[in-house]
N, C-alpha and C positions, 0 to 999 in steps of 0.2 A: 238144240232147243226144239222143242214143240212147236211147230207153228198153228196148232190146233191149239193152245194157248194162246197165244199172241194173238190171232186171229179173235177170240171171243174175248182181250181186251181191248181193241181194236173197234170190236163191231160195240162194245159199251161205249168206248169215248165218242163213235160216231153218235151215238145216241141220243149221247148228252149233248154233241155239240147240235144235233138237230132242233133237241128240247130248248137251247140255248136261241138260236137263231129263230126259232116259235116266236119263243118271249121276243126277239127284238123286232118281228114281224110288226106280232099283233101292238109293243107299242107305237108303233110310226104307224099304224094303220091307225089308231086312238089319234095319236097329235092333229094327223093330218086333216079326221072332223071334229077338230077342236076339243076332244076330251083331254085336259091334262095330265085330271088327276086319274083317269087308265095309262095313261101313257107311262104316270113316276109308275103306278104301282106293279108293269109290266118289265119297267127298266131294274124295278128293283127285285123279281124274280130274277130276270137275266142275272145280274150280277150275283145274286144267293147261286144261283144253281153252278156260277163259275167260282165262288168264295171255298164252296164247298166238294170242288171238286177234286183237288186231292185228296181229300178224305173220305170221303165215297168211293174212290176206285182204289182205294187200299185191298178189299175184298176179292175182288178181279185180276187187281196185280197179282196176289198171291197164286193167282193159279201156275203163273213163270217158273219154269224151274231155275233159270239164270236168274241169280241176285243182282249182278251187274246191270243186266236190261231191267231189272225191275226197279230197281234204284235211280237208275238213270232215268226212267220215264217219269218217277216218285219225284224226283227235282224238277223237271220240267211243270209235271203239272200242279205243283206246288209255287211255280211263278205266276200260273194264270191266277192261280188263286189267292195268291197274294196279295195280286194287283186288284182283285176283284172286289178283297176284303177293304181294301182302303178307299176305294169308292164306296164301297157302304159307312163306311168309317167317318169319313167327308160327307155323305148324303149328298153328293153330287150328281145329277142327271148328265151332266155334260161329261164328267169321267164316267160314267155307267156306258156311256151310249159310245166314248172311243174303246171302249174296252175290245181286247182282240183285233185291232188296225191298229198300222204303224200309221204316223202323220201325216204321210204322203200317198194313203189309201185312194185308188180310186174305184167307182162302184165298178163292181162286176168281178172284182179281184177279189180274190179267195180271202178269208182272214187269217188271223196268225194262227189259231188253233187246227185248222183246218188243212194251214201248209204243215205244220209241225205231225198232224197225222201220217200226210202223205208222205212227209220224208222218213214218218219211222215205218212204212209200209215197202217202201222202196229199197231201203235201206236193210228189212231184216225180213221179207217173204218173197 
């Protein structure tokens, strides 16, 4: 396999996940001087830009020459995005904002997108 592939869907998902953790920035920077409605309307990027993130890096995947890792990365990020769709689904701020932490997250601990990067970085370069 290419890791000249891998690597530039690699450096997309970081991308996304940076653009993703932007949005959950600026909304706790909104709540916390009492703007709300920045805050949904920030949560609710977050979560579009995770809804839609399997289907966004379908284009990037394709550059894999392995169907197997491509497939296998195509389910994974097809969970985040799943979960992401059903908080917009609900219109839930509170499922927006645990989106990517497990229950027992504590600050400073990686999220789940982010471990899931690192293990498929470990794992295949």
């Amino acid at each position: 396999m290419s890791n000249a592939s891998l690597t530039q869907v690699l450096t997309w998902l970081h991308q996304r996940h940076d653009q993703v953790m932007a949005e959950e920035q600026q909304a706790k920077d909104l709540l916390a001087g009492g703007d709300q409605g920045g805050y949904s309307q920030h949560m609710h990027r977050k979560a579009e830009l995770l809804a839609s993130l399997a289907k966004d890096a379908r284009e990037v995947l394709g550059t894999l020459p392995d169907e197997n890792l491509r497939q296998e990365i195509l389910r994974s990020l097809l969970r985040f995005s799943q979960s992401a769709a059903y908080g917009l689904k609900l219109d839930s701020l509170f499922f927006m904002s645990a989106l990517l932490y497990r229950d027992d997250h504590q600050v400073g601990e990686p999220d789940n997108l982010l471990v899931y990067l690192q293990e498929l970085e470990a794992k295949h370069l």
